[in-house]
C-alpha positions in Angstrom: 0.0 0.0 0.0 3.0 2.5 0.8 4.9 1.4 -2.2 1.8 2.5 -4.6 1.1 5.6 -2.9 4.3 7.0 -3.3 4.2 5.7 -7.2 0.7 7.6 -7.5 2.7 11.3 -5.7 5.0 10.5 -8.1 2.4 10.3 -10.9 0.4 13.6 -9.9 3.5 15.5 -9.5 4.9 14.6 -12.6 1.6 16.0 -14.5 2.3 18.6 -12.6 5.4 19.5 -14.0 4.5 18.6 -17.3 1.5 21.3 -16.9 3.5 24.1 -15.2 7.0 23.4 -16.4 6.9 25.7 -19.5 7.3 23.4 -22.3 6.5 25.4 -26.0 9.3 28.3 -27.2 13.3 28.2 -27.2 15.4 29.7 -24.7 16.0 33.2 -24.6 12.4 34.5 -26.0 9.6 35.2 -23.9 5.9 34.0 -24.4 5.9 35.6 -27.8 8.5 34.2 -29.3 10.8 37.8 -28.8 14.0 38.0 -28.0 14.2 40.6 -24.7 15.8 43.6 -25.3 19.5 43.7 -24.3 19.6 47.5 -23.7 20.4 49.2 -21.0 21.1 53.0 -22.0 19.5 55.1 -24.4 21.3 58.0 -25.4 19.5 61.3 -27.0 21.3 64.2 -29.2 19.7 67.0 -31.2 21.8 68.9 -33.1 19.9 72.3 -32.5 18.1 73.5 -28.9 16.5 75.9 -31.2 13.9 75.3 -34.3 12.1 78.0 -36.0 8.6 78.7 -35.9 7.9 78.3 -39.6 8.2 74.9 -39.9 9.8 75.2 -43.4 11.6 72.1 -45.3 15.4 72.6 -44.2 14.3 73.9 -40.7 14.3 70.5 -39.2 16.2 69.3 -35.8 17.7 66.2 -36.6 17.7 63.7 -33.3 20.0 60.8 -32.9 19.4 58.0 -30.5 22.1 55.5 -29.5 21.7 52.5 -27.8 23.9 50.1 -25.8 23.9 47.1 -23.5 25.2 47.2 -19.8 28.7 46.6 -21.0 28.6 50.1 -23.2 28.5 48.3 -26.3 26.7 49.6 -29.4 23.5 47.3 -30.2 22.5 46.8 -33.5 18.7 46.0 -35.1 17.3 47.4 -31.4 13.7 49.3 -32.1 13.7 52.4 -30.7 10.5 54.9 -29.8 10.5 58.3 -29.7 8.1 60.6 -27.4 7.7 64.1 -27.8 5.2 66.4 -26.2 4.5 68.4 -29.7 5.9 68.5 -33.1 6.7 65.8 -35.8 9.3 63.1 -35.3 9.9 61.2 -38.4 9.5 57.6 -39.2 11.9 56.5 -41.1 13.7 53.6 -40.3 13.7 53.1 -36.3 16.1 50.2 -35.7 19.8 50.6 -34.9 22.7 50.4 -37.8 25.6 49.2 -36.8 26.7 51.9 -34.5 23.7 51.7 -32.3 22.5 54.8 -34.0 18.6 55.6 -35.3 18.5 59.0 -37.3 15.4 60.9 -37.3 13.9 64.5 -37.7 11.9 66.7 -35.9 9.4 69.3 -37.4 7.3 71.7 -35.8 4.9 72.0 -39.4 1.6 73.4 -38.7 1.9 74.9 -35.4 4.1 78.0 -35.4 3.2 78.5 -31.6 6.2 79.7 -29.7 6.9 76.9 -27.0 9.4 74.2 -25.5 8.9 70.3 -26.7 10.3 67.8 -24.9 11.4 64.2 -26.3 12.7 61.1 -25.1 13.5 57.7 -26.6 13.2 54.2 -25.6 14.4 51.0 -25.9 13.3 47.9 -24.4 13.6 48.7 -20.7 16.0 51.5 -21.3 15.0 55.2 -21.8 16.8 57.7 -22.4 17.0 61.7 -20.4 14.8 64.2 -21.6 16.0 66.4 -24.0 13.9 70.0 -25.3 14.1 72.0 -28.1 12.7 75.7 -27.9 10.6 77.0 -31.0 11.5 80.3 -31.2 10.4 83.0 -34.1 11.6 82.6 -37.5 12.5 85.7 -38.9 14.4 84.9 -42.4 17.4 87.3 -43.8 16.6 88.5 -47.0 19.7 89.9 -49.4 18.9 91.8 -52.5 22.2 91.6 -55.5 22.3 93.2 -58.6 24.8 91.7 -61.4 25.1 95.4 -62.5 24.6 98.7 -61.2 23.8 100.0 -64.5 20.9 99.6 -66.6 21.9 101.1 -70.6 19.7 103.5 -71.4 19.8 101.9 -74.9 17.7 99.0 -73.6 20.6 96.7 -75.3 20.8 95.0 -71.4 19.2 94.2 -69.0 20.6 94.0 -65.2 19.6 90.5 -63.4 18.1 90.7 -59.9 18.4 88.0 -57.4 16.7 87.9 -54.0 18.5 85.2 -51.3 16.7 84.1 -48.1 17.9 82.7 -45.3 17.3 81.7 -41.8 19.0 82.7 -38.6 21.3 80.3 -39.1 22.3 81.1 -42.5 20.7 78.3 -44.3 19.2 78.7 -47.8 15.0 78.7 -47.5 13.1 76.7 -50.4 9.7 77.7 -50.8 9.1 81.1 -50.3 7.3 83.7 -51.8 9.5 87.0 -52.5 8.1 90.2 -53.7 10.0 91.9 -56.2 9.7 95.5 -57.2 10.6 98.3 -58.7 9.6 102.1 -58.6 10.2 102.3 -62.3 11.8 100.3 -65.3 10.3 96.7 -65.8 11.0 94.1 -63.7 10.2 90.8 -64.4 9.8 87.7 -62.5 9.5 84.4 -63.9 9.3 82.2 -60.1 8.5 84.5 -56.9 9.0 81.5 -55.3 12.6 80.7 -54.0 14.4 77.3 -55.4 16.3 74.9 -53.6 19.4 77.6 -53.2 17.2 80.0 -51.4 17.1 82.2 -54.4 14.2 84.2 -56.5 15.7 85.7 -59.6 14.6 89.2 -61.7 15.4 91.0 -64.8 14.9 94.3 -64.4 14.8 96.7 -67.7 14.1 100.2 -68.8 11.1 99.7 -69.6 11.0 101.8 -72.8 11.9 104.9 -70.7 15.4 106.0 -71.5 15.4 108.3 -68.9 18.7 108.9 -66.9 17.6 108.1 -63.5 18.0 105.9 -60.3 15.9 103.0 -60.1 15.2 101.7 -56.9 14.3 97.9 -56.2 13.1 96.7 -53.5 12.5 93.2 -51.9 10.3 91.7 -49.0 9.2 88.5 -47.5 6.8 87.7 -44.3 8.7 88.9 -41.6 11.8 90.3 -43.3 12.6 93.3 -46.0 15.7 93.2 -48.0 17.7 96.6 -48.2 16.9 97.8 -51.2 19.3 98.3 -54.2 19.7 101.0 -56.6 20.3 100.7 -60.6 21.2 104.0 -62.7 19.7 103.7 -66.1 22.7 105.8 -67.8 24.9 106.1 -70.8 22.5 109.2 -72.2 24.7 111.9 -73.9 23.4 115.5 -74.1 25.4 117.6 -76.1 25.2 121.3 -76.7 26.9 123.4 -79.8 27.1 127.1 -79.9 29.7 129.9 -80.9 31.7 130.7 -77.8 31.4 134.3 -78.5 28.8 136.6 -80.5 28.5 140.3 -80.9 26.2 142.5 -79.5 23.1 142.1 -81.7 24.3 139.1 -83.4 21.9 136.5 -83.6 23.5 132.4 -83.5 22.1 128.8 -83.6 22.3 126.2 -80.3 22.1 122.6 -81.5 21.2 120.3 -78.9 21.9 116.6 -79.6 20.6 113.5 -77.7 21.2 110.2 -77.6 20.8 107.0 -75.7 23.5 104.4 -74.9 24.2 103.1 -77.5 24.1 106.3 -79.8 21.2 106.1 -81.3 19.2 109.5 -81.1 16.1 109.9 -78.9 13.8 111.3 -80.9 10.3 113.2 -79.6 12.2 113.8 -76.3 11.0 117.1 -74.4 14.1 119.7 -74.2 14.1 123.0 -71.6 16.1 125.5 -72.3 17.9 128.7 -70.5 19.6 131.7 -70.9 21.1 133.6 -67.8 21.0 137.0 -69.6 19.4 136.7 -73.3 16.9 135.7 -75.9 17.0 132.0 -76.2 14.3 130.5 -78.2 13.2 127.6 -80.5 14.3 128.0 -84.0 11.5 128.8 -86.5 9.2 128.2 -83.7 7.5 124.8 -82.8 7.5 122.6 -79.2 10.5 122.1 -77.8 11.1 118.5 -78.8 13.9 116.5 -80.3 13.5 115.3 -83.8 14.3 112.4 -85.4 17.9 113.2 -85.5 17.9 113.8 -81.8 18.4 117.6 -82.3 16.7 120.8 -81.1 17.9 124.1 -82.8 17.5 127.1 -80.9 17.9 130.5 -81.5 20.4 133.0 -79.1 20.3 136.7 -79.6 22.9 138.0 -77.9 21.1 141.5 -76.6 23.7 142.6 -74.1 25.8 142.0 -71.3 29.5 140.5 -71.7 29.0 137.0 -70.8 26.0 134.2 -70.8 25.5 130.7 -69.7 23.0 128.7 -71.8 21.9 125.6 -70.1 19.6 123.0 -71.5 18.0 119.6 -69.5 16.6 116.4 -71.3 15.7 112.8 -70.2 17.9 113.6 -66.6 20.9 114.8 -68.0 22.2 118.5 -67.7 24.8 120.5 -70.6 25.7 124.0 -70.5 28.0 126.0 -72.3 29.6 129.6 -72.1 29.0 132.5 -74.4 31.1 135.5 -74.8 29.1 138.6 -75.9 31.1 141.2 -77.5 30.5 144.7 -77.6 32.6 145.7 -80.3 31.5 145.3 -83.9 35.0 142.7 -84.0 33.5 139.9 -86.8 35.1 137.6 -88.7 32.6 136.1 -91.9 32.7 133.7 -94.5 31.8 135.6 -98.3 31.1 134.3 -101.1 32.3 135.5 -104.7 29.8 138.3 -104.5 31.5 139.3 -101.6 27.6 138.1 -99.6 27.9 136.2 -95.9 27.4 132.3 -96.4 26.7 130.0 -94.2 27.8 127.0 -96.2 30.3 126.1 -98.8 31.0 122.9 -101.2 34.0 121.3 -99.9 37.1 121.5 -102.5 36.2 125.1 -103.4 38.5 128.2 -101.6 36.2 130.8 -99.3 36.8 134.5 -98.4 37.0 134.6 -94.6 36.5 138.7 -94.1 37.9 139.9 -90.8 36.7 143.9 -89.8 36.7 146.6 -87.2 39.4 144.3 -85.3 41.2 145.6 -82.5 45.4 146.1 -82.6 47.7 145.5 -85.6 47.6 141.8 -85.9 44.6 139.2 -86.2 45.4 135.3 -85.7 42.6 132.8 -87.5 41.9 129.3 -87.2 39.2 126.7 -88.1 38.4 123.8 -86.2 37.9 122.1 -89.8 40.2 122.0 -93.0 43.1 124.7 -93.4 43.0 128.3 -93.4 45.6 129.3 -96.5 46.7 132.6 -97.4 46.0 132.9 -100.7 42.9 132.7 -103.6 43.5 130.0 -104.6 44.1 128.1 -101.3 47.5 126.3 -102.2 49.6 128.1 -99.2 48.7 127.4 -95.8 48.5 130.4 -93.0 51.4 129.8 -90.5 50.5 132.9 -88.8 49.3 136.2 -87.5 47.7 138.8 -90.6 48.8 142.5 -90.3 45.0 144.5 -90.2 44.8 147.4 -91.7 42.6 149.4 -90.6 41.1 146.6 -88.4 40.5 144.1 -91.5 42.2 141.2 -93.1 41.8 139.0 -95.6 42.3 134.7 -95.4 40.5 132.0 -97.4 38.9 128.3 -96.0 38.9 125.3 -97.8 37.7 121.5 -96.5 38.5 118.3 -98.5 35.3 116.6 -95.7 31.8 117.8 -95.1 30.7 118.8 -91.8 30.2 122.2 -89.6 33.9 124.1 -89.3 34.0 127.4 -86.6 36.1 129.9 -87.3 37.8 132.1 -84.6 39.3 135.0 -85.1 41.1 136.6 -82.1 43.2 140.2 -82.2 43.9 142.6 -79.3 43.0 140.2 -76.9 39.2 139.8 -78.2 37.6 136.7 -80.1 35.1 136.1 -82.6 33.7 133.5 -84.4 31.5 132.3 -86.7 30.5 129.0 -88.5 30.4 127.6 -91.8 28.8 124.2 -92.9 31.1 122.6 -95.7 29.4 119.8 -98.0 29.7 117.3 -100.7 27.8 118.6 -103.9 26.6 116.5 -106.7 29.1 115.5 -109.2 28.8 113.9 -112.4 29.7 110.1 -110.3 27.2 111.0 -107.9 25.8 107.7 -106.5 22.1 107.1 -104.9 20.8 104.3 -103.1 16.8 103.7 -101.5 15.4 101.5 -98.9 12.0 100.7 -97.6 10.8 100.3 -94.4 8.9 98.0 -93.1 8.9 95.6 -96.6 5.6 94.3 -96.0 2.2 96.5 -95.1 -1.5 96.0 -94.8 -3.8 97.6 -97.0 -5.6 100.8 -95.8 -9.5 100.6 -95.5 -11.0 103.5 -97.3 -10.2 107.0 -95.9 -7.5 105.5 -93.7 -3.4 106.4 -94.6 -2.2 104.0 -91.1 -0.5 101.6 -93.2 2.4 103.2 -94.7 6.4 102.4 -95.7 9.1 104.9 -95.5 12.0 105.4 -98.4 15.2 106.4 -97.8 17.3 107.8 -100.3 20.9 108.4 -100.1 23.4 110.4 -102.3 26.8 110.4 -102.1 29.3 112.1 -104.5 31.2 109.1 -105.9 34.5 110.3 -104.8 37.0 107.9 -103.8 36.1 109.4 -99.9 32.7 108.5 -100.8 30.7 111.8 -98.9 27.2 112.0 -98.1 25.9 114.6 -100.6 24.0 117.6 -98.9 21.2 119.6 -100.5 20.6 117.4 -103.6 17.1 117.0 -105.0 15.9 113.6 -105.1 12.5 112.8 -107.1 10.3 109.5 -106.0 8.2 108.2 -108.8 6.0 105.0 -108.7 6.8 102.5 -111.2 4.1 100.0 -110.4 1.7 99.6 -107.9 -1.3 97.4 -108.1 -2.7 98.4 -104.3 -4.0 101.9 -105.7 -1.4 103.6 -103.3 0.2 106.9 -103.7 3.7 108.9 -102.3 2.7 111.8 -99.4 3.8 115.2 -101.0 6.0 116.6 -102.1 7.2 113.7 -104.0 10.4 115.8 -104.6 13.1 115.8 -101.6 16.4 117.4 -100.8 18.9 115.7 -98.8 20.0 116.7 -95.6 23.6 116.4 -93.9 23.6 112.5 -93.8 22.5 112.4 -97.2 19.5 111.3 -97.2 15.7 112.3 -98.3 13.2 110.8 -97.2 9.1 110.3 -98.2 6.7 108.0 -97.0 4.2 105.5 -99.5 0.9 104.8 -98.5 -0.9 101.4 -99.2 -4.2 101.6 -101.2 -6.9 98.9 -100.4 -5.8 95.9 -102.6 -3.3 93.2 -101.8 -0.2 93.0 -104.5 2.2 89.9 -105.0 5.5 90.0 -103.1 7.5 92.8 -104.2 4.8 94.0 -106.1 5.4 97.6 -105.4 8.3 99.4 -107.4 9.1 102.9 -106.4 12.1 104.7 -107.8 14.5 107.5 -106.4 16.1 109.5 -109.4 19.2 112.6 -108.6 18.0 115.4 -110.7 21.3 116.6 -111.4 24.6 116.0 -111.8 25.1 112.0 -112.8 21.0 111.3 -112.6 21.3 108.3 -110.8 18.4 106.4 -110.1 17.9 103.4 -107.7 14.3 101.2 -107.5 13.0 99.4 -104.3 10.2 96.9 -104.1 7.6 96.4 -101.4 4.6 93.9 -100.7 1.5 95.0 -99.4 -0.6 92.0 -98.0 -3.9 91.3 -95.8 -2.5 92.1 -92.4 -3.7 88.8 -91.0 -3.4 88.5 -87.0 -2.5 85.2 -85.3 -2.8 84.9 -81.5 -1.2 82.0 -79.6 -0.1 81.8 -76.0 1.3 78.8 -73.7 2.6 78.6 -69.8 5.4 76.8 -68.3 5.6 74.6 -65.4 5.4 77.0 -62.2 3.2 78.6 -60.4 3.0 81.5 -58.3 1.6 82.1 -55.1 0.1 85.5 -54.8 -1.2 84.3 -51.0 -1.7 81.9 -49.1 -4.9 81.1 -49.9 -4.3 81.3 -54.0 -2.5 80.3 -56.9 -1.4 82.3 -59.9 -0.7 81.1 -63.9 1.0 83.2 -66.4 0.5 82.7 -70.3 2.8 84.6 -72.6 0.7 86.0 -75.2 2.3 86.1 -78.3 0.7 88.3 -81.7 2.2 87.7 -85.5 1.3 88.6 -88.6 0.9 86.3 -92.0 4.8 86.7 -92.3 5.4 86.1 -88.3 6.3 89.5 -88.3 5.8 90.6 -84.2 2.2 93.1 -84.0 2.7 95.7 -81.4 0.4 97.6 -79.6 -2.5 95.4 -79.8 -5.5 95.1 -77.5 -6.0 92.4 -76.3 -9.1 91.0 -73.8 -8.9 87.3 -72.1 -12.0 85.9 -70.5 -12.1 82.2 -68.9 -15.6 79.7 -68.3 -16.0 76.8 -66.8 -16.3 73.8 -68.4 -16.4 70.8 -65.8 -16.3 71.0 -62.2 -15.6 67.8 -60.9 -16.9 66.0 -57.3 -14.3 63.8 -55.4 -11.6 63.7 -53.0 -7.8 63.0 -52.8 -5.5 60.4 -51.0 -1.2 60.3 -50.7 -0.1 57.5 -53.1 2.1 55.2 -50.8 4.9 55.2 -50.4 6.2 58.7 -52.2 3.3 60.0 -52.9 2.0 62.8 -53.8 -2.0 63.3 -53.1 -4.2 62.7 -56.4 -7.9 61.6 -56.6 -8.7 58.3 -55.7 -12.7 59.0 -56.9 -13.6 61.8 -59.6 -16.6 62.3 -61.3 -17.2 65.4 -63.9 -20.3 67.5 -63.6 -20.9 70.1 -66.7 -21.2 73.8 -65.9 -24.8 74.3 -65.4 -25.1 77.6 -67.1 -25.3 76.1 -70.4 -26.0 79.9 -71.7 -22.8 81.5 -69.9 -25.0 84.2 -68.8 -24.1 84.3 -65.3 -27.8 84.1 -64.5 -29.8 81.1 -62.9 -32.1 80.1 -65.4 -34.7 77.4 -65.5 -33.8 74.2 -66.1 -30.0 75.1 -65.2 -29.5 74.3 -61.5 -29.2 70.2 -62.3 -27.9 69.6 -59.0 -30.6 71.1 -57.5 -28.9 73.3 -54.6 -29.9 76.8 -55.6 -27.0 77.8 -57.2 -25.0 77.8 -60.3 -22.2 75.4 -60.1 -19.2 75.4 -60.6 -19.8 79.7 -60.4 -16.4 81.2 -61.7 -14.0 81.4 -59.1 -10.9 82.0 -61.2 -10.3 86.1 -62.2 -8.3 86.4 -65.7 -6.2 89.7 -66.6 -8.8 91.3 -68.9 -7.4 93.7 -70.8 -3.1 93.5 -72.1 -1.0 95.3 -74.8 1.5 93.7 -77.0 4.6 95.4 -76.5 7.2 95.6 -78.9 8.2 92.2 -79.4 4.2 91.3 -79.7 4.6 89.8 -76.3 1.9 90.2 -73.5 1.1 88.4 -70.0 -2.3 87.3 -69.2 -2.7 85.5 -65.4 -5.4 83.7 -63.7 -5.5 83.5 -60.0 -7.8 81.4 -58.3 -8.1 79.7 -55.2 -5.9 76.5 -54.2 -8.4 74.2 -53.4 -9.9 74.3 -56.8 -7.2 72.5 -58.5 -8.0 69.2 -59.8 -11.7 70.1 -59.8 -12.6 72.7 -62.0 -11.5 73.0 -66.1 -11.8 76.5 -67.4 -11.5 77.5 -71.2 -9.0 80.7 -71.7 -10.1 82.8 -74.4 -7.9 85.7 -76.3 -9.3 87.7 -78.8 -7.8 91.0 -80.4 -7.7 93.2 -83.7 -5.9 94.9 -85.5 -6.3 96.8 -89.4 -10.3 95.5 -89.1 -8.5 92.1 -88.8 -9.5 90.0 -86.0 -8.4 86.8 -84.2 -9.0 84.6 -81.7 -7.4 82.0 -79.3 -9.3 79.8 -76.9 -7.4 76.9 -74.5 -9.0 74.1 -72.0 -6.6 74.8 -68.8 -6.8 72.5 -66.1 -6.2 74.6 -62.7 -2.4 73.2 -61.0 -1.2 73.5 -58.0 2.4 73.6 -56.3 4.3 70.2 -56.3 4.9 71.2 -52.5 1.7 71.2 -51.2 0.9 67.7 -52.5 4.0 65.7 -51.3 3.9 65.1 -47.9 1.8 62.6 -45.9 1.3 64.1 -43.0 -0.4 67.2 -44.1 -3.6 67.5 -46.1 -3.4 69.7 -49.1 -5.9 72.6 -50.1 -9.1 70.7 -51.5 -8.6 67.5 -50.1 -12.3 67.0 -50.2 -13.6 68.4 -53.7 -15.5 72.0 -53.1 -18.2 70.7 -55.0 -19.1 67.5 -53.0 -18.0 63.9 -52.7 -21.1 62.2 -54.7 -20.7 59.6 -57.9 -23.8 61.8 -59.0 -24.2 65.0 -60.9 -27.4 65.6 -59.6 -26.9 64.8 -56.3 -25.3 68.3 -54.6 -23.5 66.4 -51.5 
């Protein structure tokens, strides 16, 4: 009986064991099959106690968490867990490498609340000591850098703006919107958004305003203003010609000459003009305007007084000169054979210079063009003074160029002076030449002389120097002309000091073939020489396109901005300036839906869409019956996008039209742009479906919803249903 029940103890305890013993798993893993965490320190490093308040990609703290077992060493493929008390941490890969280490970042995205987060990490058992990091405002830097601080007045460059932000660490700042402006010029932005280098670039230009003048440019972001930088538009010349003395009485001419940059003259330009003692007045009358040599000639009589200062001003630049008013009647002149003052001469001939009532014995003369000679026939050269007798003297001029020579006479220790223009004159070898400009022009509609070309003739005398020819008479005939056209009058011109005459033809109302024109320029005189030019006069068609690239702007936070370049030819491609344009959008689908992030990159996109059609099938803007398919009261989709309506090519036929319209429309509304302008009774038209886009950076990340995550228009599968 003892024997079996100490067999039957043996039994039940047994059971027992094989009940409670904890058969099932290997060593070293607990009830889940897990092997226990090793760590026993957890180690927590930012690499910034500050972060800024905007929350801005690059503005991250990164945190680094190490992890080791009791013996210090690093653990590798231990998961560690990050707690923070606000912010973002990261998820990207929370196991150790093979330095104990897990990398993550923290962001403070959405909530620009000024405040102090605390984190911690964990491992196993092991935690780590709480670290903070204080948000604190983000106030960017913003530089402003011009690659020039001169702008040509010519327009032949332009100076390149660039805008750099920054935060208060001196890293670059992707992402933000920089206004850019000038107080005069044009500047132009392409991005007002900054690019991965921090940096919004301009190009700033004249802006068809030669004007010397500073320009100032200025540049601003939330929170933050640039200094701002100044660019002088320069390189304008102002130049004034007058005789450096007169008599008292005498009457003499003030040219004024401008010019841009690049020398070309500015013509229509408004001149003033002073005197500090005299008459100083427009010659022959007439505005006080350049013409389209540049020049103004004005008139200075020279009343009294012994010295004057005659200042003139034009497009922000300043010239003076001095006058010397003398009271004698000491005058040195220029005769002619007839023993008659002349104020111009044919170059290779020999002039009288007369020299009277000059004070002392002696009178010295020069010429600031060709060679004063002492004799008739103007074969020896004056190598000095002239005895006067009783105050007069006798020397002779002579100029193998054309152009304006002064002549200064000085005796007793007074000076005089006068001027005479020398010029080529016709000659038997006499050449002419004639252009047309533009080639190509529209017909004029009946009444109408807008459509016209201008000829250019130029004479020069055939001479192995080749001169310009002044004063010749040039006669423009048409040879044929199947447009009905005619010449403006008089058809008979004389050339000025560059040679040239000049009339215009006018287009009649029918189209010719290509060079279908022929007008001729004939030299009455001397050799005859004629020359012919051709010209086409065509239906001035008008072609409209326009296109966008692949930004967008962000006028606020709320809205997004496209440009389209506008561009306007003609049949030939020829650039149309100065044409009106209008730009109009409609809707033409709204669409109900809603977006999701595409794993694992992303970005958001519609996961359900469904296009409605505008319901105001009459684009009237007015609820009508039958419109309101839906059924909520209202027209949908309405019109939320405004269109630039009104733009002017400039002179490269170029124009910008831009929609803005709010951000959480895009991917649910369709608009069609439409561009219509005229020109010559000629009108055109250009119409474009646009789909609405936003900016790549508000649809990438995960963790933030982007505007219109939920369509405006509803979430149904139904058109007529208005949810």
């Amino acid at each position: 009986m003892n024997k079996f029940t100490g067999w039957l103890a043996s039994l039940a305890c047994a059971g027992l064991l094989a009940a409670c013993g904890g058969g099932g798993g290997s060593p070293g893993t607990n009830s889940s099959g897990v092997a226990p965490s090793k760590a026993a320190s957890v180690t927590l490093t930012a690499d910034a106690t500050t972060i800024a308040s905007s929350g801005l990609d690059g503005t991250e703290v990164t945190l680094t968490a190490i992890v080791k077992d009791s013996g210090g060493n690093a653990l590798v493929g231990e998961t560690v867990s990050f707690s923070t008390s606000s912010g973002t941490i990261t998820s990207t890969n929370r196991t150790t490498n093979t330095s104990g280490q897990v990398v993550e970042k923290l962001s403070v995205k959405g909530d620009s609340s000024l405040r102090t987060i605390t984190i911690t990490a964990s491992a196993g058992n092991a935690k780590s000591s709480a670290i903070t990091v204080q948000v604190v405002n983000a106030v960017p830097t913003l530089t402003l850098t011009a690659d020039s601080g001169t702008l040509p007045s010519g327009g032949t460059k332009d100076v390149t703006v660039t805008a750099l932000v920054r935060d208060a660490n001196n890293n670059v700042v992707p992402n933000i919107t920089v206004s850019l402006k000038s107080d005069s010029g044009s500047l132009s932005v392409t991005n007002a958004v900054t690019n991965a280098q921090g940096v919004v670039t301009g190009t700033l230009g004249i802006g068809g305003d030669a004007t010397s003048r500073d320009i100032k440019v200025s540049a601003s972001v939330t929170g933050a203003a640039a200094t701002p930088i100044v660019v002088r538009v320069s390189g304008n010349v102002l130049t004034l010609s007058a005789a450096p003395s007169i008599s008292v009485g005498a009457s003499t001419d003030v040219t004024v000459k401008l010019v841009d940059s690049a020398g070309n003259p500015l013509v229509g330009k408004p001149v003033t003009y002073s005197s500090n003692a005299n008459s100083l007045t427009v010659k022959d009358g007439g505005s006080a305007v350049t013409n389209s040599g540049g020049q103004l000639v004005l008139s200075y009589t020279a009343s009294g007084g012994t010295a004057d200062v005659v200042s003139v001003k034009a497009m922000g630049e300043l010239a003076s000169t001095g006058i010397t008013i003398n009271s004698s009647t000491f005058a040195v002149r220029v005769l002619d054979g007839s023993g008659n003052v002349e104020a111009s001469a044919a170059i290779g001939g020999c002039q009288q210079v007369a020299v009277t009532n000059a004070p002392g014995s002696s009178v010295t003369i020069s010429t600031s063009r060709g060679t004063v000679y002492s004799n008739a026939s103007c074969s020896a050269a004056l190598s000095g003074a002239l005895g006067l007798s009783g105050g007069a003297a006798t020397a002779y001029v002579n100029a193998t160029g054309p152009g304006v020579a002064t002549l200064t006479a000085n005796a007793g220790g007074q000076t005089t002076q006068t001027v005479l223009e020398f010029y080529a004159p016709v000659t038997s070898v006499s050449t002419i030449t004639l252009q047309v400009d533009p080639a190509i022009i529209g017909t004029n509609a009946a009444g109408s002389t807008s459509e016209q070309a201008t000829l250019r003739a130029v004479v020069r005398d055939g001479t192995a120097q080749n001169n310009l020819v002044k004063n010749a008479t040039v006669s423009f005939s048409i040879l044929s002309d199947p447009s009905g056209g005619k010449l403006t009058e008089p058809s008979v011109a004389t050339t000025g000091a560059d040679g040239a005459a000049s009339t215009n033809f006018i287009a009649g109302s029918s189209v010719t073939p290509t060079g279908g024109v022929r007008i001729q320029a004939r030299l009455i005189g001397g050799s005859n020489a004629a020359a012919t030019a051709t010209l086409t006069v065509a239906q001035k068609s008008l072609f409209i396109s326009a296109g966008t690239g692949n930004t967008v702007l962000t006028p606020s936070s709320t809205t997004y901005q496209m440009d389209y370049v506008v561009i306007v030819t003609d049949a030939t491609g020829n650039a149309v300036r100065n044409v009106n344009l209008t730009a109009a959008v409609l809707p033409t689908f709204y669409y109900k839906g809603a977006l999701a992030y595409t794993a694992p990159t992303g970005p958001w996109e519609p996961v359900s869409r469904t296009a409605c059609a505008n319901e105001d099938l009459n684009n009237n803007g007015i609820l009508d019956a039958g419109e309101d398919f839906n059924g909520n009261g209202v027209l949908d989709p309405g019109i939320p996008v405004t269109v630039t309506p009104t733009v002017t090519t400039d002179s490269t036929g170029r124009a910008t039209v831009s929609l803005v319209y709010p951000r959480d429309r895009v991917y649910w509304l369709d608009v069609n742009l439409t561009i219509q302008g005229a020109t010559q009774g000629t009108e055109s038209r250009y119409t474009s479906l646009v789909h609405l886009i936003g900016l790549s950076g508000d649809y990438s990340s995960q963790n933030v919803r982007p505007p219109g995550a939920t369509s405006p228009y509803g979430v149904s599968t139904t058109c007529s249903n208005p949810q």
